[in-house]
DRENDO-1510 file (C-alpha; in Angstrom, 1 decimal, always signed):
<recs>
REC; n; res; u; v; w
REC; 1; UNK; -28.1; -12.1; -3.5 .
REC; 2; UNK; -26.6; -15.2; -4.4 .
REC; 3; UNK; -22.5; -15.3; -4.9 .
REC; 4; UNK; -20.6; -17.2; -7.1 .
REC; 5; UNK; -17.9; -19.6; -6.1 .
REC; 6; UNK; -15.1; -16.9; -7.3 .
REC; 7; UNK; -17.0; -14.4; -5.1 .
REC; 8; UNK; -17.6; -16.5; -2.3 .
REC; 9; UNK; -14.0; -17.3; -2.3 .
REC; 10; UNK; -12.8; -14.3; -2.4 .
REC; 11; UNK; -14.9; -13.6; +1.0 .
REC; 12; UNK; -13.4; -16.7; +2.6 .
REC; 13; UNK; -9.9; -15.7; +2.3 .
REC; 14; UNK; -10.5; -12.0; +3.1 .
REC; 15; UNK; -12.4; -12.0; +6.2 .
REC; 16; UNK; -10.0; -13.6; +8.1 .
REC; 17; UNK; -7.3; -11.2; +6.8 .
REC; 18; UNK; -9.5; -8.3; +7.9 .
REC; 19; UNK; -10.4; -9.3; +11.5 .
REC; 20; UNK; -6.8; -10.3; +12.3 .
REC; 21; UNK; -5.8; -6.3; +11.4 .
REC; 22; UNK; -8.6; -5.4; +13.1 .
REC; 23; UNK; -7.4; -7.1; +16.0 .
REC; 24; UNK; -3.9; -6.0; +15.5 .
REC; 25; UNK; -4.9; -2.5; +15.3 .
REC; 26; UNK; -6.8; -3.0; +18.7 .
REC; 27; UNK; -3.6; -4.3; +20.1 .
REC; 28; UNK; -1.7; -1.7; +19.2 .
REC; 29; UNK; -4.4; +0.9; +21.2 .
REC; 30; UNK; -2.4; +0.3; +24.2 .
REC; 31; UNK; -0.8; -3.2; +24.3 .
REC; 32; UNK; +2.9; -3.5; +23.0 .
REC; 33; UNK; +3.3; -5.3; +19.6 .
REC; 34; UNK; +6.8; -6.7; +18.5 .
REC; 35; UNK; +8.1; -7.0; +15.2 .
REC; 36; UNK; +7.2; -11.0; +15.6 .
REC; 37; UNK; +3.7; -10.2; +15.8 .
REC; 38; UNK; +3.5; -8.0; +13.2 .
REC; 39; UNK; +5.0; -10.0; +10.8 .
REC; 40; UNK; +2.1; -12.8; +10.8 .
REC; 41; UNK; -0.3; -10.2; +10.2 .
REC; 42; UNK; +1.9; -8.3; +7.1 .
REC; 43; UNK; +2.3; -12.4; +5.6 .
REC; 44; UNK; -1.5; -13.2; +6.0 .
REC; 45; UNK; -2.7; -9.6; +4.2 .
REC; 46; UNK; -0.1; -10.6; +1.6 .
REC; 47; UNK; -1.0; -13.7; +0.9 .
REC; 48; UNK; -4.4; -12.4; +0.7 .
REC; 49; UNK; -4.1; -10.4; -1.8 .
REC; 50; UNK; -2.0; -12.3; -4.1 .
REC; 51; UNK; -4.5; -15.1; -3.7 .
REC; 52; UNK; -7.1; -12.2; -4.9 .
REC; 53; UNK; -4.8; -11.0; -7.6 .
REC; 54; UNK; -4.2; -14.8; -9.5 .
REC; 55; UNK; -8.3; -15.7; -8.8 .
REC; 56; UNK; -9.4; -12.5; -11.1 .
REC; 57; UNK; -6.0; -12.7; -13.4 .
REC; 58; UNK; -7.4; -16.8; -14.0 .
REC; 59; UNK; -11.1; -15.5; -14.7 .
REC; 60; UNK; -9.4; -13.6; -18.0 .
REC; 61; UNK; -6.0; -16.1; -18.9 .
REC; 62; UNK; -6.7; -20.0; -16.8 .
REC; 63; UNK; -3.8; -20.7; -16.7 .
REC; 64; UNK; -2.6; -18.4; -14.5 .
REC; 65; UNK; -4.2; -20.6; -12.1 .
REC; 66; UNK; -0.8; -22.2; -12.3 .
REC; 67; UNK; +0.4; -19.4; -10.0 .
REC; 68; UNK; -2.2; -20.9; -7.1 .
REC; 69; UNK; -0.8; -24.3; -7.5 .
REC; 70; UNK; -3.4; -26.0; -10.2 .
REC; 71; UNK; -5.5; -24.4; -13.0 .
REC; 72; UNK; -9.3; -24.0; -12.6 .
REC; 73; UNK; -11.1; -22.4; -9.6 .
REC; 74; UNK; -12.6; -24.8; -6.9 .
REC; 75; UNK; -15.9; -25.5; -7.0 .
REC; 76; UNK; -18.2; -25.6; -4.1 .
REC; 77; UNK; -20.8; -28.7; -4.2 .
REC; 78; UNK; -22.7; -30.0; -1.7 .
REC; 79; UNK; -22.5; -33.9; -1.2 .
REC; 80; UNK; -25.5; -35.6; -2.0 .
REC; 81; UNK; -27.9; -36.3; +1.2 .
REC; 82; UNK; -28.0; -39.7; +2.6 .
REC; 83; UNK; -32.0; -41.2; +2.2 .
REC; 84; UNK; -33.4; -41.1; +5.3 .
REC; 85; UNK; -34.1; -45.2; +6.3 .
REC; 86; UNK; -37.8; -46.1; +6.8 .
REC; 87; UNK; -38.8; -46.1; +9.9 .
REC; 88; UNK; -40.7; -49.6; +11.7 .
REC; 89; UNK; -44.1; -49.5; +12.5 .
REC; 90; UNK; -43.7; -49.7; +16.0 .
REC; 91; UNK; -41.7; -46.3; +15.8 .
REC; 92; UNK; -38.1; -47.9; +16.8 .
</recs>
């Protein structure tokens, strides 16, 4: 299967979001949580998802890409590989 760079960052942003509620949730199976470690977790699932919200809004209208901080969705290239330098005769 082979994501697209919308898709792929979709994934990159989520993830994270999900295994730090995952984690809080484990915390709160027995370990007291205070309002101050809440709140990161509330922010970050948030920010998630109005990250999510603007990246499919801009696949319909671009320029609500403005909302993100610039128009157009990154795109994910890999940099060019070096050429590998011949190697000497003698092997060094």
């Amino acid at each position: 299967m082979t994501l697209s760079d919308y898709g792929r960052s979709i994934i990159r942003t989520v993830v994270p979001l999900v295994v730090g509620s995952i984690v809080g949730w484990f915390a709160t199976r027995g370990v007291e949580i205070d309002a101050s470690t809440i709140i990161p977790l509330v922010d970050a699932a948030i920010a998630g998802l109005y990250y999510a919200a603007i990246r499919a809004a801009e696949q319909r209208w671009p320029n609500a890409g403005l909302m993100l901080g610039a128009r157009g969705a990154p795109s994910y290239v890999a940099p060019p590989v070096a050429p590998e330098a011949p190697s000497s005769p003698d092997g060094v």
